[in-house]
C-alpha positions as CSV (number, residue, x, y, z in Angstrom):
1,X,4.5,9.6,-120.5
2,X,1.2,10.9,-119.4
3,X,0.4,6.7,-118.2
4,X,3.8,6.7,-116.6
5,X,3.2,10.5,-114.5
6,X,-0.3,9.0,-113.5
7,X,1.3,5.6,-112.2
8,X,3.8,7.4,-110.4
9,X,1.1,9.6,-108.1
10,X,-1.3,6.7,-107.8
11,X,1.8,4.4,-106.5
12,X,3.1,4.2,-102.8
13,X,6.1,2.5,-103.1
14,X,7.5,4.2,-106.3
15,X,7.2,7.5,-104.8
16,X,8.3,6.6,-101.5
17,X,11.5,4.8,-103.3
18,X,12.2,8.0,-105.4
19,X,12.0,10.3,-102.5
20,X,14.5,8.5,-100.6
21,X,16.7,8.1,-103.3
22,X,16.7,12.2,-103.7
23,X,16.8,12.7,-100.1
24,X,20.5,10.4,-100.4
25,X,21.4,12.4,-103.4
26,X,21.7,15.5,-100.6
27,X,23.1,14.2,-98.2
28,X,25.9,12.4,-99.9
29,X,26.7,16.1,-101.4
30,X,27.1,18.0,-98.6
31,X,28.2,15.2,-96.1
32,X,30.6,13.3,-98.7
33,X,33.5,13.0,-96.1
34,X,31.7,11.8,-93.4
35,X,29.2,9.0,-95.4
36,X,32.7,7.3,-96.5
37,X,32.9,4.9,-93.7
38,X,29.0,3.9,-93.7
39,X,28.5,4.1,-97.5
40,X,28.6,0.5,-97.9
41,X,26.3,-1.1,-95.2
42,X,24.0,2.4,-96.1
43,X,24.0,1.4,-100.0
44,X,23.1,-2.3,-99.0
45,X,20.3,-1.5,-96.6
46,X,18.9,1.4,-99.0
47,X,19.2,-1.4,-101.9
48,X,17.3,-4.2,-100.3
49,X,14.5,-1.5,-99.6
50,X,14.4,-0.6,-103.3
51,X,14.1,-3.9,-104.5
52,X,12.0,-5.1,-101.4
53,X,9.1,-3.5,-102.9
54,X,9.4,-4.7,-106.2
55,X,10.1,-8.1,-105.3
56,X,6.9,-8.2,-103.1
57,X,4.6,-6.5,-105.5
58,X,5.7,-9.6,-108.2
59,X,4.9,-11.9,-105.7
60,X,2.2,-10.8,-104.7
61,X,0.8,-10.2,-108.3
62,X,1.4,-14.4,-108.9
63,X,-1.2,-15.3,-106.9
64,X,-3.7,-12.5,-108.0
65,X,-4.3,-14.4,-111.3
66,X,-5.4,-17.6,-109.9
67,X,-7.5,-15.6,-106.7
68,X,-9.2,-14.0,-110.0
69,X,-10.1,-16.7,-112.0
70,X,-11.1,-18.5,-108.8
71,X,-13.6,-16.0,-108.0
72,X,-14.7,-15.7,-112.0
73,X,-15.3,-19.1,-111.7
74,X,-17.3,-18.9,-108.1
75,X,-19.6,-16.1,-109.3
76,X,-20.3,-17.6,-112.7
77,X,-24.0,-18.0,-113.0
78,X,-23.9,-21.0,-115.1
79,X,-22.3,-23.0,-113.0
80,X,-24.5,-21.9,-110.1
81,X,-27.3,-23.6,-112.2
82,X,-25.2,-26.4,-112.9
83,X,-24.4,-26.9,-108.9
84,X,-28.4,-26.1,-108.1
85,X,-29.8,-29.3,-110.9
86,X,-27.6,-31.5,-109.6
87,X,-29.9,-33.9,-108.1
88,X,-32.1,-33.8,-111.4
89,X,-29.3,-34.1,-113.8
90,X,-28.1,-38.1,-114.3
91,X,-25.0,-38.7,-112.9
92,X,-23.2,-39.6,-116.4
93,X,-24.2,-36.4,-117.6
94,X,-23.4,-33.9,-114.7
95,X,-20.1,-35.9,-114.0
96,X,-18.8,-34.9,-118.4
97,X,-20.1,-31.1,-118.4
98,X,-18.5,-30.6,-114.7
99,X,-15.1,-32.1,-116.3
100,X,-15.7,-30.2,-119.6
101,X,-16.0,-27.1,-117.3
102,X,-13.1,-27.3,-114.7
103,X,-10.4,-29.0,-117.5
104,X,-11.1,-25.3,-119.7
105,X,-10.5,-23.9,-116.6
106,X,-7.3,-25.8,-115.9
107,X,-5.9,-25.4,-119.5
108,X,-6.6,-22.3,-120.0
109,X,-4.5,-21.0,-117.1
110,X,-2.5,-24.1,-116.8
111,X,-3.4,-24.7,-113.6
112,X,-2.1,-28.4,-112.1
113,X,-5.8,-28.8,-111.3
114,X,-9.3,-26.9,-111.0
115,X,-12.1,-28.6,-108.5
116,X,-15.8,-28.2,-107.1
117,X,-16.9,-29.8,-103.9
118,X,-20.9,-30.0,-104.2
119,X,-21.8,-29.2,-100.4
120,X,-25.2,-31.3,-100.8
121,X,-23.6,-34.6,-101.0
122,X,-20.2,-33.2,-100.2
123,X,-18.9,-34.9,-103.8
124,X,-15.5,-33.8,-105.2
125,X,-15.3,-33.5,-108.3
126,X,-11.9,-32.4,-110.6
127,X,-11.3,-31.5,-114.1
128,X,-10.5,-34.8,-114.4
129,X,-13.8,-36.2,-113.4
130,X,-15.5,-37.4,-110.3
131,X,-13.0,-38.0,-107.4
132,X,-14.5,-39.4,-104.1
133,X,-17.0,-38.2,-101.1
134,X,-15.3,-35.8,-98.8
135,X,-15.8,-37.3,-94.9
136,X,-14.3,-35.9,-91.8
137,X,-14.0,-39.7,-91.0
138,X,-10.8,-39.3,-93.7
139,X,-9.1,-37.5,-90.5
140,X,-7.2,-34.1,-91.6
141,X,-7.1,-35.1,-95.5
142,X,-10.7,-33.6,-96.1
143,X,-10.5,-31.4,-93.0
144,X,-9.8,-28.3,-94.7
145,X,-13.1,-28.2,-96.6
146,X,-14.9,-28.0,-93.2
147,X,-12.4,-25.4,-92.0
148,X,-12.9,-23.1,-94.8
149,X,-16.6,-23.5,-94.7
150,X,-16.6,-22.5,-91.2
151,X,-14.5,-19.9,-91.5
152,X,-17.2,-17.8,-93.0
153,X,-14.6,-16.5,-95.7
154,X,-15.7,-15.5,-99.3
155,X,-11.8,-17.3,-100.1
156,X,-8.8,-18.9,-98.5
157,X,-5.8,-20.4,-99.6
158,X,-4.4,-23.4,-98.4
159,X,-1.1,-25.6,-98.6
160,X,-1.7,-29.5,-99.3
161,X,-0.5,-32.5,-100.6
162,X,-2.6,-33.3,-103.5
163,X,-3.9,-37.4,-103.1
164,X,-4.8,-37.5,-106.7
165,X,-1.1,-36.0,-108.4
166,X,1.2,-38.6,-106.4
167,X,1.3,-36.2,-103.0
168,X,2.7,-33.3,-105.2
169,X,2.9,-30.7,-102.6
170,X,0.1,-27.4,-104.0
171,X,-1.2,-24.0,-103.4
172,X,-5.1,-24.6,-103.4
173,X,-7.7,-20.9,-103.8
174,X,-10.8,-21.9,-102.1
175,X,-13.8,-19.9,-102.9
176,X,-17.3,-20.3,-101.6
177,X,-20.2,-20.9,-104.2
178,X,-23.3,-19.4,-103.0
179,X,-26.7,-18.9,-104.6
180,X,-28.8,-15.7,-105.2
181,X,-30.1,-16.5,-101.6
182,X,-26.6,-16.7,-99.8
183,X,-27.1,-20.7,-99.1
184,X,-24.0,-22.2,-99.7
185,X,-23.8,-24.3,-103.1
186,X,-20.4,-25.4,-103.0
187,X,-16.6,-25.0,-102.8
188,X,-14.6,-24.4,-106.2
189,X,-11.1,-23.5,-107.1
190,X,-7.8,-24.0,-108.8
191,X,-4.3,-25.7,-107.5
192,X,-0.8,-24.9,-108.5
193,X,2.3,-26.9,-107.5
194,X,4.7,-25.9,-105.0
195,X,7.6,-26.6,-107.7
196,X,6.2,-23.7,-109.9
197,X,6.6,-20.9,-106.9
198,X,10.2,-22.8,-106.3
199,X,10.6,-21.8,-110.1
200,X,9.6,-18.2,-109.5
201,X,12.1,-17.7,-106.8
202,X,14.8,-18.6,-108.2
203,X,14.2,-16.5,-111.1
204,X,13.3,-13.7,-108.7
205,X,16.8,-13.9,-106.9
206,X,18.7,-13.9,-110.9
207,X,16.9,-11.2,-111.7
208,X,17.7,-9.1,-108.2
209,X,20.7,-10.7,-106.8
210,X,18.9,-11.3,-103.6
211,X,18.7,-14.8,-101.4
212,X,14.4,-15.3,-101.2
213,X,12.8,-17.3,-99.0
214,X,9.3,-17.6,-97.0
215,X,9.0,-18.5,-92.9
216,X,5.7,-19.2,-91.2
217,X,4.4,-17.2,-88.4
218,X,7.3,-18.8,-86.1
219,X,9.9,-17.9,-88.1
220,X,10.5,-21.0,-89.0
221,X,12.0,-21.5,-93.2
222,X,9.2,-23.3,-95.3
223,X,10.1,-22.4,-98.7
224,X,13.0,-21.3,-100.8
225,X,14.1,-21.8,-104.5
226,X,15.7,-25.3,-103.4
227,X,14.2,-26.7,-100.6
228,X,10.9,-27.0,-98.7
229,X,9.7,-28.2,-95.4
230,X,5.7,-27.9,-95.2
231,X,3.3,-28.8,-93.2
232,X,-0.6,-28.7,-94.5
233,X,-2.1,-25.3,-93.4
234,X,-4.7,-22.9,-94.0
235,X,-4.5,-19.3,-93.9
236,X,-8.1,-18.8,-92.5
237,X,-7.3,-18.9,-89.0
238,X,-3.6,-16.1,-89.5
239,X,-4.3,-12.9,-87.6
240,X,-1.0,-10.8,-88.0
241,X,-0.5,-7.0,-89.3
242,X,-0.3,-7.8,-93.0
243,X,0.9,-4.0,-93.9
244,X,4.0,-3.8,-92.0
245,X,7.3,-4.3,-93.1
246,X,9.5,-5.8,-90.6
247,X,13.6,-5.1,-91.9
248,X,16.6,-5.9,-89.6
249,X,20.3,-6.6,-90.2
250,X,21.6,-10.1,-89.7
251,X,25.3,-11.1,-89.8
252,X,25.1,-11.8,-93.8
253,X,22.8,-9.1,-95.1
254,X,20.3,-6.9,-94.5
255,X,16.9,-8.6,-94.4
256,X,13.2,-7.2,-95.2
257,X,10.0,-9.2,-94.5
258,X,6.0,-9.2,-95.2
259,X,3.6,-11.1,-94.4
260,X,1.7,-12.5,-97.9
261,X,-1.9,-13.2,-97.2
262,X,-2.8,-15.1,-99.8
263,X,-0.1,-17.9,-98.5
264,X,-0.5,-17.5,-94.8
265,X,3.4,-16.8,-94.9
266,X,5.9,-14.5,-94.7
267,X,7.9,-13.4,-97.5
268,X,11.8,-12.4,-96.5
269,X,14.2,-11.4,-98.6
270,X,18.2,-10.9,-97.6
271,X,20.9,-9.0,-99.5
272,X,24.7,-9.2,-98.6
273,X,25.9,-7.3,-101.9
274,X,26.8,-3.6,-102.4
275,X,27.0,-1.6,-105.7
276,X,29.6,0.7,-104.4
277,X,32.9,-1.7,-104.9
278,X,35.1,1.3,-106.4
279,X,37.3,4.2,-105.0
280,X,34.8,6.5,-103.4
281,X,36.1,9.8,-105.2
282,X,34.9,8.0,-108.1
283,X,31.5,6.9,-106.9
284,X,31.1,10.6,-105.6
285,X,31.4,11.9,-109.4
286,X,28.5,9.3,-110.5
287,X,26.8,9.3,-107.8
288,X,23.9,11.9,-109.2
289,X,23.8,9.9,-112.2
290,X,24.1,6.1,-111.0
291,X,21.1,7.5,-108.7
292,X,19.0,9.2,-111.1
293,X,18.9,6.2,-113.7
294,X,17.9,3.8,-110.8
295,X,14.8,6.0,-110.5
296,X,14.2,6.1,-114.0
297,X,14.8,2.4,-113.8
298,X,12.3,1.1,-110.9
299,X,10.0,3.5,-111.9
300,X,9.8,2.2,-115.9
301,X,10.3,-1.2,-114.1
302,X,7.4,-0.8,-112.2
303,X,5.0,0.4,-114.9
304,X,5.9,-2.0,-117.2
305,X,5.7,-5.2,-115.2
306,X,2.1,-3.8,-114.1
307,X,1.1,-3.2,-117.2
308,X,1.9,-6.7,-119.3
309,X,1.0,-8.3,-116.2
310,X,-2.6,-7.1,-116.4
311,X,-2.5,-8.0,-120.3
312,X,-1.2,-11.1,-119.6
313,X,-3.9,-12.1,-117.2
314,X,-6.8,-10.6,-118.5
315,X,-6.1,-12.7,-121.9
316,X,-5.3,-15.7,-120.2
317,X,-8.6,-15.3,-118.7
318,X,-10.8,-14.5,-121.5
319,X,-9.3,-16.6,-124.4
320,X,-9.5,-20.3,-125.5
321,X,-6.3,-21.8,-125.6
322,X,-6.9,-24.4,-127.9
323,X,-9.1,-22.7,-130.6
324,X,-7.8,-18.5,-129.7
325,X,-11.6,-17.8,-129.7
326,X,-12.7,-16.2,-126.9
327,X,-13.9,-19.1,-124.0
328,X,-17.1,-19.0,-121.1
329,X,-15.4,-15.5,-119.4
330,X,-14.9,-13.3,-122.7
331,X,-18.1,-14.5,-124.2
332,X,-20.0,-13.7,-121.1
333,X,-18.6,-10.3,-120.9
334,X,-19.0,-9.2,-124.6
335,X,-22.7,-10.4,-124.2
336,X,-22.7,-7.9,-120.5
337,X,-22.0,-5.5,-122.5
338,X,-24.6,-5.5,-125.2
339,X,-27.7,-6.1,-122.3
340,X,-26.0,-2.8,-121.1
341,X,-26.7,-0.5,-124.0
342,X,-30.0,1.2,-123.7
343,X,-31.4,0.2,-126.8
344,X,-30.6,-3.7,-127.0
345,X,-34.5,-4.6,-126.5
346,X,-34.9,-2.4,-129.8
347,X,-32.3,-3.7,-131.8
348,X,-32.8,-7.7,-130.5
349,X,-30.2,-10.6,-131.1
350,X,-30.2,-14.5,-132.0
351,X,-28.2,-17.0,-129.7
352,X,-27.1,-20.2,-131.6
353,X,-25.8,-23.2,-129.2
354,X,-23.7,-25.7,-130.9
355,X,-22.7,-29.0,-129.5
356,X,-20.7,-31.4,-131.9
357,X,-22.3,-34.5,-133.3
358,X,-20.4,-38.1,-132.6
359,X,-17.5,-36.1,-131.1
360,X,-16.5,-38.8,-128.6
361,X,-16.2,-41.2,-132.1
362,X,-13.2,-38.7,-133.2
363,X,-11.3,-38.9,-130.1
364,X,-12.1,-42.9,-129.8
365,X,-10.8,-43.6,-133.5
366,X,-8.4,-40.8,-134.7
367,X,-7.1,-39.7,-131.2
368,X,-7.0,-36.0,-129.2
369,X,-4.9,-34.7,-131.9
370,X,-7.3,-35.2,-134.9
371,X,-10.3,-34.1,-131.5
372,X,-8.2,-30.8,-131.2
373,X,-8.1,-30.3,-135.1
374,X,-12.0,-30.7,-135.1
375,X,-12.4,-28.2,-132.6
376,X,-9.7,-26.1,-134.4
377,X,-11.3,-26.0,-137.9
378,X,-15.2,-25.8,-136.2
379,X,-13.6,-21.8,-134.4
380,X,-12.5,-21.4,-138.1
381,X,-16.0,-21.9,-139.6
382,X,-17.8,-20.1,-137.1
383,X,-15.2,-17.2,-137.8
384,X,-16.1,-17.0,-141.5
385,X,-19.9,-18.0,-140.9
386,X,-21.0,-15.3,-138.8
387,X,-20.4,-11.8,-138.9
388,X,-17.6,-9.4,-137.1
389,X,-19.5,-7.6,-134.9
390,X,-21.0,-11.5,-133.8
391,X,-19.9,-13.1,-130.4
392,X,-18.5,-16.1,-131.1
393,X,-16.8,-18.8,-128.3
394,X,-16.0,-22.3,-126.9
395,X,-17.7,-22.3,-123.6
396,X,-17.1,-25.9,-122.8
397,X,-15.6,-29.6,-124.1
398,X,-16.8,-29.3,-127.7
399,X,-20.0,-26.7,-127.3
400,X,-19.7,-23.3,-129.2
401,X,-22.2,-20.4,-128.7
402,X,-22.7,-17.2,-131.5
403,X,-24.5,-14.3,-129.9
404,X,-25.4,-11.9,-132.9
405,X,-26.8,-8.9,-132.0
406,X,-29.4,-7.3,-134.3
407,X,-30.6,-10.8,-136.0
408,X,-34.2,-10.6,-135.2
409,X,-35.5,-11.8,-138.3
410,X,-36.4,-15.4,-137.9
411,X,-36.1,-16.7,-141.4
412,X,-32.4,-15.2,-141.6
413,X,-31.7,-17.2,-138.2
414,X,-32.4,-20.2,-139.9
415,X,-30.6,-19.3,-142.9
416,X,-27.5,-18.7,-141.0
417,X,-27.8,-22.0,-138.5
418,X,-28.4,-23.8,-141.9
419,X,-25.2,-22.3,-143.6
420,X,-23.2,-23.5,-140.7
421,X,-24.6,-27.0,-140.3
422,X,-23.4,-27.4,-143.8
423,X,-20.0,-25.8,-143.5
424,X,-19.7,-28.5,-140.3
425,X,-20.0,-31.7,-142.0
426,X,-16.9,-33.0,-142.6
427,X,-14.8,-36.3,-142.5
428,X,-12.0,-36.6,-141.2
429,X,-9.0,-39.5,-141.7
430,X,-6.2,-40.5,-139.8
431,X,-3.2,-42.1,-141.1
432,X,-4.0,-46.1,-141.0
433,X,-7.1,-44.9,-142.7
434,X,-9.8,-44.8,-139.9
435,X,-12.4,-42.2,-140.6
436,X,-14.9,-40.2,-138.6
437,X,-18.0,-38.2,-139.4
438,X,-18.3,-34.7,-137.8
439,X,-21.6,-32.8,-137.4
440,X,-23.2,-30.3,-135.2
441,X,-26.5,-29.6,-133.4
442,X,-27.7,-26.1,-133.3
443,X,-30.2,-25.0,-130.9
444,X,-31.1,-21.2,-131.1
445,X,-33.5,-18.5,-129.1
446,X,-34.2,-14.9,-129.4
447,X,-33.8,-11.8,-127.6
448,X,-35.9,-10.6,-125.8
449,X,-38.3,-12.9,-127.2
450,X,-37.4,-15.9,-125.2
451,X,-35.5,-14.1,-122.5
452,X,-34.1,-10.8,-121.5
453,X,-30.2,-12.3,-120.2
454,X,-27.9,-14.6,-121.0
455,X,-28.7,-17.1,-118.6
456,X,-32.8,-17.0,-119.8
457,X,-31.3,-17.1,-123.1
458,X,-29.0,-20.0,-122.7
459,X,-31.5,-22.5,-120.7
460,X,-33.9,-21.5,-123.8
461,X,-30.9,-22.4,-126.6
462,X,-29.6,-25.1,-124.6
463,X,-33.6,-26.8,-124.7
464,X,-33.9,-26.6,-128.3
465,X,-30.4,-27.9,-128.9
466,X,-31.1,-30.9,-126.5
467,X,-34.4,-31.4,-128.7
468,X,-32.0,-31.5,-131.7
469,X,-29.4,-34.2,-130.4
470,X,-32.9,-36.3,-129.7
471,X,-34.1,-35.9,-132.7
472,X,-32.3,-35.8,-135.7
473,X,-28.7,-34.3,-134.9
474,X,-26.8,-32.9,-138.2
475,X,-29.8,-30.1,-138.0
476,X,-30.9,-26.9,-135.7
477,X,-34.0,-26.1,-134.2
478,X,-35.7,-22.7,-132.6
479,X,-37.1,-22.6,-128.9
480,X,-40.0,-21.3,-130.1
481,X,-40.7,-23.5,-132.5
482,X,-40.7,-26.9,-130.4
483,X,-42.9,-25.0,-127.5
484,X,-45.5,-24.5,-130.1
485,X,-45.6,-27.9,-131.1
486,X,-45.5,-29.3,-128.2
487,X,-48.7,-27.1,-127.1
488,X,-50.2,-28.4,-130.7
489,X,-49.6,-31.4,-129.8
């Protein structure tokens, strides 16, 4: 009750609906004879402004998630350093861990797509690997890159076709990639197809009885629940008063309209229905009641759509879909919070990277499936192999990470990596017989040893690993270890 009472006060819209429905509670009481003849066109209008609200805010929250994750993936510091050694990293190699990174991206939030354009060389790149070189000589295909960068904007959205998923008409979040300097790295982002938001208005206008539609800035109908007519735009360039409403009778309903930034459109929604069908001496008897439950209802309606919508994203974003072990996002922010404590120099930590051995083989002889199994049973082991109060994820295509705070000890480090190279090797048989051999590569590094962040910690890890899958494979190695024989050598 106490959560409810607080999202009342802190919400606009809620309060401004429940005062207006007390404010009609009065005057229906002491004006009953003379509401009778504009109760009906006075119920519809005051209904379309109750669910107006509500209808917007869901909206509205639809494209938060992917503005979110778009950003997340923008600011993410590993793919900053990714974007920065690109002309040092071979093309083969940059061209798998950029798809490993934008398809988690894209299955995790079951996006249609997720991209990066690297502003160097202006090369486009999706999660389903390299795509082409964007040109303004392509005329107005690639001219919305160049717009947005212009435009100065942190993000945009813009409507397209998409020339890699047969023209499929998509919602695209543009956000700019920029360095600790401010120089512009890159443009990255997700897609969703226009069919999905058809898909969400017609549930919308089940759910509220309501006809739901968006216009452009003209006025003119660009999207409904069963037909679109769109042209390719980009909402960089809209300047209109995004916080007024704008509501207005037509000769089938009363109509409300807001302008959505995130699309660059206008959201309108008509209602031609009224709840009071029955004799009026009757709907004068319920009327306290029928008016007090709606509160209740919009209220709780409210709250609770907030509230599992914020669940709902903030797992989506944090969690491996295929494995349910958290992914890049959730391990980067339980690892936040440990260089936030004031004694995590004092109490020191391990970081084991692990990349899978002769991966490609499974997926080349036994198929995706038996891939998706590997990857399955390897979240499993690393479950049961490190401890609970370990950070354990997939942060890309088959490359796991354990963060384990308070294993300083060196010799226990290699204990533990040795445990789970041993727990990893496994075989694995498909039906017709065909077999595959699974191992994994471990590279570790120490905190603060070797580094006092993630990111020092990972290039660290992530150099002994690549010493590992040189060398031997099936086996782990220690940052430290290889530097000083290196310097013996």
């Amino acid at each position: 009750m106490h959560k409810i009472l607080k999202y009342i006060s802190e919400n606009r819209i809620v309060r401004y609906n429940a005062l207006l429905l007390g404010i009609a509670l009065l005057i229906v009481t002491v004006s009953a004879p003379y509401l009778y003849r504009d109760l009906t066109r006075d119920d519809q209008q005051k209904t379309t402004e109750l669910l107006f609200g509500g209808i917007y805010s869901s909206v509205h929250g639809d494209f938060e998630g992917p503005i979110q994750v778009a950003m997340t993936v923008g600011e993410d510091p590993l793919l900053k350093n990714l974007i920065s050694n690109y002309s040092q990293i071979d093309n083969d190699e940059f061209d798998k861990k950029m798809t490993g990174y934008l398809s988690a991206i894209k299955d995790i939030n079951n996006y249609s797509n997720a991209f990066i354009i690297i502003d160097k060389d202006k090369a486009y790149y999706r999660n389903d690997g390299f795509s082409k070189y964007l040109s303004l000589d392509n005329g107005n295909v690639d001219r919305w890159y160049y717009s947005f960068v212009d435009s100065g904007l942190d993000y945009a959205t813009d409507v397209n076709t998409d020339e890699f998923n047969d023209g499929e008409w998509t919602i695209f979040v543009d956000y700019r990639v920029e360095n600790n300097n401010g120089d512009l790295l890159g443009v990255c982002g997700v897609g969703f197809e226009m069919s999905d938001i058809m898909r969400m208005i017609s549930e919308y206008e089940k759910i509220y009885d309501v006809t739901i539609f968006f216009t452009d800035s003209e006025g003119k109908k660009v999207l409904s629940s069963d037909e679109m007519d769109l042209e390719t735009s980009v909402s960089v360039d809209v300047k209109l008063d995004a916080n007024n409403e704008q509501a207005y009778w037509s000769s089938d309903g009363y109509v409300m309209s807001k302008y959505v930034e995130e699309l660059g459109w206008f959201l309108v929604v008509k209602n031609n229905h009224s709840s009071f069908s029955i004799m009026f001496k009757k709907l004068l008897r319920y009327t306290a009641i029928i008016l007090l439950v709606m509160i209740i209802i919009i209220i709780v309606f409210n709250y609770a759509y907030n509230e599992q919508d914020k669940r709902k994203l903030s797992k989506m974003a944090t969690t491996d879909n295929l494995t349910a072990i958290p992914n890049r996002m959730g391990v980067l922010i339980k690892i936040d919070d440990f260089f936030e404590r004031i004694d995590c120099k004092k109490q020191g930590a391990a970081l084991f990277l692990i990349d899978l051995d002769h991966f490609k083989e499974v997926n080349d002889t036994l198929g995706h499936a038996v891939g998706d199994k590997v990857l399955q049973d390897i979240a499993v082991i690393l479950m049961h192999t490190f401890r609970a109060n370990d950070i354990v994820g997939r942060i890309g295509g088959d490359e796991f990470i354990a963060f384990c705070p308070g294993l300083k000890d060196k010799n226990a480090a290699y204990l533990k990596a040795e445990e789970l190279n041993k727990a990893c090797r496994k075989t694995y048989t498909d039906n017709d017989g065909n077999k595959a051999t699974i191992s994994i590569s471990v590279g570790m590094s120490s905190f603060p040893a070797n580094g006092v962040n993630y990111s020092e910690l990972y290039e660290q890890a992530d150099e002994a690993l690549y010493y590992v899958k040189n060398t031997t494979r099936d086996s782990y190695e220690d940052y430290e270890k290889i530097n000083k024989n290196r310097k013996v050598t």
